[in-house]
C-alpha positions in Angstrom: 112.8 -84.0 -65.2 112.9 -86.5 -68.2 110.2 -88.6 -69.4 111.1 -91.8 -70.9 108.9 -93.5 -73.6 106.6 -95.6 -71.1 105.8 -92.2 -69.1 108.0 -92.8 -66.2 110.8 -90.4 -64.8 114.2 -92.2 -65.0 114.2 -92.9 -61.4 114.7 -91.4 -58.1 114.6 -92.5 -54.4 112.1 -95.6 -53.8 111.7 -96.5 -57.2 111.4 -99.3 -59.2 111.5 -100.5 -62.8 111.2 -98.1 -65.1 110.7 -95.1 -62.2 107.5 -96.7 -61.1 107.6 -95.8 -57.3 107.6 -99.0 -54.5 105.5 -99.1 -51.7 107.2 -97.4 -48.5 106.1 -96.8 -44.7 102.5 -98.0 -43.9 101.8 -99.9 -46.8 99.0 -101.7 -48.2 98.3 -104.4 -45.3 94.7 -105.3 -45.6 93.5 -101.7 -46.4 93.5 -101.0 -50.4 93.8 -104.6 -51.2 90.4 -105.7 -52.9 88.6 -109.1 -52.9 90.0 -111.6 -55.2 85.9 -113.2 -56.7 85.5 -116.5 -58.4 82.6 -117.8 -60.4 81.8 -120.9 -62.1 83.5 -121.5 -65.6 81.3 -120.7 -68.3 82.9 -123.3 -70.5 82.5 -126.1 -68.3 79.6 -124.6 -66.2 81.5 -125.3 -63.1 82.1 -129.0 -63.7 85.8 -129.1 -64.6 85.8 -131.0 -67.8 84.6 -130.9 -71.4 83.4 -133.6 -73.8 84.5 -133.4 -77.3 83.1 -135.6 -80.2 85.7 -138.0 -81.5 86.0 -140.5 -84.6 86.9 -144.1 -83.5 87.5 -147.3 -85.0 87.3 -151.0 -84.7 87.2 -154.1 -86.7 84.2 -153.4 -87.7 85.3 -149.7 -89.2 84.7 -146.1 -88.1 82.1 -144.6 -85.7 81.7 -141.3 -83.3 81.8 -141.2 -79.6 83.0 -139.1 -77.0 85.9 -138.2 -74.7 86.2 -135.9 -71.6 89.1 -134.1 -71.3 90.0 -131.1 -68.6 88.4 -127.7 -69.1 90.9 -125.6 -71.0 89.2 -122.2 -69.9 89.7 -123.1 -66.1 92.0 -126.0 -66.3 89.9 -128.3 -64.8 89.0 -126.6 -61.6 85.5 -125.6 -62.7 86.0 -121.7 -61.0 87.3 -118.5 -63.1 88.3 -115.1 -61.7 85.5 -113.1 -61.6 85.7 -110.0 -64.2 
C-alpha cells in the first residue's frame, strides 16, 4: 500500500478525493451529526451593526460624527457559530 504526501492511500473501492473513504450503507442520518450552536456576536453584541467614528465636512469646515454600518464579524445578522 502507498501513502501519498497528505496520508491517504491512492484510492480503492468507495473512495474519494485523495483516498479519503465516502460514506456507504447506513450512513449518518440523524445519528453522528452534532448540533450546529449559535451565540450572539461579540463584535456587535448581537445587534447586527457597528458604529465607526467618521470626519465630516460642511460649509462651515470639518467635524466628527458617526455612521452605522453592518457587523463585519457576523455580517449583519447579530449570531456567530458557537466555538
Amino acid at each position: 500500500m502507498a501513502w501519498n504526501k497528505r496520508g491517504s492511500t491512492g484510492g480503492g473501492a468507495s473512495t474519494g478525493r485523495d483516498g479519503v473513504k465516502r460514506g456507504g450503507k447506513g450512513g449518518t442520518t440523524g445519528r453522528n451529526v452534532k448540533e450546529v450552536q449559535f451565540a450572539d456576536c461579540t463584535t456587535c453584541n448581537g445587534a447586527g451593526k457597528v458604529t465607526r467614528d467618521v470626519v465630516e465636512g460642511d460649509e462651515d469646515g470639518g467635524f466628527t460624527g458617526t455612521q452605522e454600518f453592518d457587523c463585519t464579524s457576523c455580517n449583519g445578522v447579530g449570531r456567530v457559530k458557537k466555538g
